[in-house]
MARBA-3410 file (N, C-alpha, C, O; in Angstrom, 1 decimal):
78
0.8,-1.2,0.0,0.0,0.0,0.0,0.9,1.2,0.0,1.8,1.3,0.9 ~ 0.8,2.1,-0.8,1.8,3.3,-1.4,0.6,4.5,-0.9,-0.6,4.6,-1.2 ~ 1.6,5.4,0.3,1.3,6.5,0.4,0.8,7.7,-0.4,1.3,8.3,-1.3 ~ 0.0,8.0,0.1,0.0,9.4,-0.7,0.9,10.6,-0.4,1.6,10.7,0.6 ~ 0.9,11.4,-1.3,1.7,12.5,-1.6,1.5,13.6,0.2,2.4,13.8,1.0
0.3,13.9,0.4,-0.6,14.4,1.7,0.1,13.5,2.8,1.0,14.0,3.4 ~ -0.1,12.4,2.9,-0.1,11.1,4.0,1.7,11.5,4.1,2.2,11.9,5.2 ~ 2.6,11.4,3.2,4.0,11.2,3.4,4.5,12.6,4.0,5.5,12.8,4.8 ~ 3.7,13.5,3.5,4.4,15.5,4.1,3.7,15.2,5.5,4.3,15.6,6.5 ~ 2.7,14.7,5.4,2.4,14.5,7.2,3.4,13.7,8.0,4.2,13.9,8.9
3.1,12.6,7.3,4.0,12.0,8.6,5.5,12.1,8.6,6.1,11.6,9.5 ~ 6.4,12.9,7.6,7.4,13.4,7.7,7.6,14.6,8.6,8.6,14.9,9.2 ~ 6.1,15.1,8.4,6.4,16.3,9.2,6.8,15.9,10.9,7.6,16.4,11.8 ~ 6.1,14.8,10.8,6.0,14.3,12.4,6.6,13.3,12.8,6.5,13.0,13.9 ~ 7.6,12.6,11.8,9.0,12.1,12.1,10.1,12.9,12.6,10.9,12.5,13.4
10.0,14.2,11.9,11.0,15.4,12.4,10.8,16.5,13.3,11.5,17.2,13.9 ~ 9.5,16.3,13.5,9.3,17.3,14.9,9.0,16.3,16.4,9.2,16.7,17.5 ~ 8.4,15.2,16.1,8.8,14.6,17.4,9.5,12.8,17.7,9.8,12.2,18.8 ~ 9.6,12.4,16.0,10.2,11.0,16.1,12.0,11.7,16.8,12.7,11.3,17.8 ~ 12.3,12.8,15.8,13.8,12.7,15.5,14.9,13.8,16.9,16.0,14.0,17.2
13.4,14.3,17.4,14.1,14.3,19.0,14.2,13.7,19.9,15.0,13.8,20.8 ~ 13.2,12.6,19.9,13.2,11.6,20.8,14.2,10.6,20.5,14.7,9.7,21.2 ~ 14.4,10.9,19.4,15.6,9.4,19.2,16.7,10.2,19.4,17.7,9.6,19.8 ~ 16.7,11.3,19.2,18.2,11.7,19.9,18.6,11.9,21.2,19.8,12.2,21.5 ~ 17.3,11.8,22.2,17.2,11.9,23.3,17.9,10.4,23.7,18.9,10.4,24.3
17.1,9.3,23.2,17.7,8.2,23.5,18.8,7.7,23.0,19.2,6.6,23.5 ~ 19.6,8.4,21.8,20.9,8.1,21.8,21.6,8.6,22.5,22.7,8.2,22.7 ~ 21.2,9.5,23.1,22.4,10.3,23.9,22.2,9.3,25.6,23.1,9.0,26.3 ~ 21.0,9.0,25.7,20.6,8.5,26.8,21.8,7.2,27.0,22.3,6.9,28.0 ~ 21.9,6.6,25.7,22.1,5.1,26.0,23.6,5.0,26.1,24.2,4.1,26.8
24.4,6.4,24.9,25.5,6.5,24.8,26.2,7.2,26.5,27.4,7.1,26.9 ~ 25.3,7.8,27.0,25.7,7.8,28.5,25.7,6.7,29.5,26.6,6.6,30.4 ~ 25.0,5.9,29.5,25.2,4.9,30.0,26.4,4.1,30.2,26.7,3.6,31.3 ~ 26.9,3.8,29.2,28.7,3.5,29.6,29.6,4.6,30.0,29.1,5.7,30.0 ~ 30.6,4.4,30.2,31.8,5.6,30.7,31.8,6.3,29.1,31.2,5.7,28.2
32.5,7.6,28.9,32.4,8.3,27.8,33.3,7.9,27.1,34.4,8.1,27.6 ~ 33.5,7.1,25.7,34.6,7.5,25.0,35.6,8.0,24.2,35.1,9.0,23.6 ~ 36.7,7.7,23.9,36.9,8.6,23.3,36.7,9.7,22.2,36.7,9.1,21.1 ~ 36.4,11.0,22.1,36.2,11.9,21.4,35.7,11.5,19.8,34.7,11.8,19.2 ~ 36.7,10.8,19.4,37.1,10.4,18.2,35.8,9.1,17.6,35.2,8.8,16.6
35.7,8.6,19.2,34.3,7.1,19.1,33.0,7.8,19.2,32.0,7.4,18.7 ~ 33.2,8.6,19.7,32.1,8.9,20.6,31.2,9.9,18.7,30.2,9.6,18.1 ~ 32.0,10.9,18.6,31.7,11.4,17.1,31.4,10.0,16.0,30.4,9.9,15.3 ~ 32.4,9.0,15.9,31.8,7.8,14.9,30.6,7.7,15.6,29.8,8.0,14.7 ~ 29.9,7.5,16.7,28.9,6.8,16.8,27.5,7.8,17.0,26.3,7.5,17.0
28.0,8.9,17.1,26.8,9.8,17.0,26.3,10.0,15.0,25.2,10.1,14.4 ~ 27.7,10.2,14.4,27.4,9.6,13.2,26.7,8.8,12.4,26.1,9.0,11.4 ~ 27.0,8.1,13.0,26.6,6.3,12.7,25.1,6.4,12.7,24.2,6.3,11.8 ~ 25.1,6.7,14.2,23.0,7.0,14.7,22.5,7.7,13.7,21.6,7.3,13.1 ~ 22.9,8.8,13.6,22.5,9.7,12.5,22.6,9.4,11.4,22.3,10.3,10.7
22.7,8.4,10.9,23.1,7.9,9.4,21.4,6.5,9.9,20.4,6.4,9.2 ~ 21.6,5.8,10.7,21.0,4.6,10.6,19.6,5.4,11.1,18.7,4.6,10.6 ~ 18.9,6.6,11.8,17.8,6.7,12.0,16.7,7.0,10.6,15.5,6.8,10.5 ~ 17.7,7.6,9.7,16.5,7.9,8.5,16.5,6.8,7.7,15.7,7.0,6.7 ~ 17.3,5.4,7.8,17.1,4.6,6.9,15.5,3.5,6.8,15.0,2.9,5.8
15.0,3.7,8.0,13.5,3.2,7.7,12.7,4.0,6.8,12.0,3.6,5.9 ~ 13.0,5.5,7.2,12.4,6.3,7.0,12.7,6.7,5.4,12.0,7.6,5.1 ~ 13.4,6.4,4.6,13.9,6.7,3.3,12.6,6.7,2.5,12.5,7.9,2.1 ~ 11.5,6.0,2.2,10.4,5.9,1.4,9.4,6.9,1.7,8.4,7.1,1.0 ~ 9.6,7.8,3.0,9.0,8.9,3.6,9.4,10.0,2.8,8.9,10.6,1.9
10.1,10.1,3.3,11.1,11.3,2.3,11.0,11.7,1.1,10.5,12.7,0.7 ~ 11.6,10.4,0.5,11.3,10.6,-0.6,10.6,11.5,-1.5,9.4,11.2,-1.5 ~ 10.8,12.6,-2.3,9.9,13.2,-3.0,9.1,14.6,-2.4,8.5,15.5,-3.0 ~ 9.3,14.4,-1.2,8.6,15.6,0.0,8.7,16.8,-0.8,7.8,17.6,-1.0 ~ 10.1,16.8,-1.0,10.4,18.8,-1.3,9.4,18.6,-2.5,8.4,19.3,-2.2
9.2,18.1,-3.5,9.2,17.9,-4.8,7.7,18.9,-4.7,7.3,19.3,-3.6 ~ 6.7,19.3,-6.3,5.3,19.5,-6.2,4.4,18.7,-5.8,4.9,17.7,-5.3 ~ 3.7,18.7,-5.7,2.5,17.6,-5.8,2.2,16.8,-6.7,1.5,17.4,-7.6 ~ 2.4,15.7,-6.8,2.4,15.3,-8.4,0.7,14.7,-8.4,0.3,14.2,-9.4 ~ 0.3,14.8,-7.7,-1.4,14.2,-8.2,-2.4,15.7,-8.1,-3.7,15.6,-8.0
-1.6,17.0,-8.3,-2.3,18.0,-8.2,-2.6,18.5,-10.0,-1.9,18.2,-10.9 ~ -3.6,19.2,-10.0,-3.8,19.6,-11.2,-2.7,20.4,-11.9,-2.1,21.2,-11.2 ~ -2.5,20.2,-12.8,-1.3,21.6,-13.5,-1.6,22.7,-13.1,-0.5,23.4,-13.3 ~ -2.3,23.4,-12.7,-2.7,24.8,-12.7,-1.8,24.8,-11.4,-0.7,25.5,-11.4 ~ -2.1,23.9,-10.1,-1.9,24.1,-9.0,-0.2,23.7,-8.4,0.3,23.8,-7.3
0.3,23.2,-9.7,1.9,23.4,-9.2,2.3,24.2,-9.7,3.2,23.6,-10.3 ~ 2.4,25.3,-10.0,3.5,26.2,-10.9,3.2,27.3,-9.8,4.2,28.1,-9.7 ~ 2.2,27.6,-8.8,2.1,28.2,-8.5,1.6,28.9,-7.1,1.7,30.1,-6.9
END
């Protein structure tokens, strides 16, 4: 079942205003939980998170900035 154009800007919208703080809340949470390390690890792995959280999310995305492509012509140009 393939999203709509409507359905994907919503729930993107709401991946990035409350999925994508919370997951950084709990990366930081969990990455506290052991002793800190080094500088150099500690940047790989905040990377890393940052790289692996939008990968479910890739089919969301997708296309977002783009027009509406199921809108009438009149209604994207302008």
């Amino acid at each position: 079942m393939a999203l709509s154009y409507k359905a994907r800007r919503r729930l993107s919208l709401v991946i990035l205003l409350i999925g994508l703080p919370a997951y950084i809340v709990a990366a930081i949470s969990v990455v506290n939980l052991f002793d800190r390390p080094a500088l150099w690890l500690e940047l790989l792995i905040y990377v890393g998170l940052g790289i692996v959280w939008a990968l479910p999310f890739k089919f969301v995305f997708k296309g977002v900035g783009q027009a509406d492509p199921d809108a009438p012509q009149d209604d994207r140009e302008g």
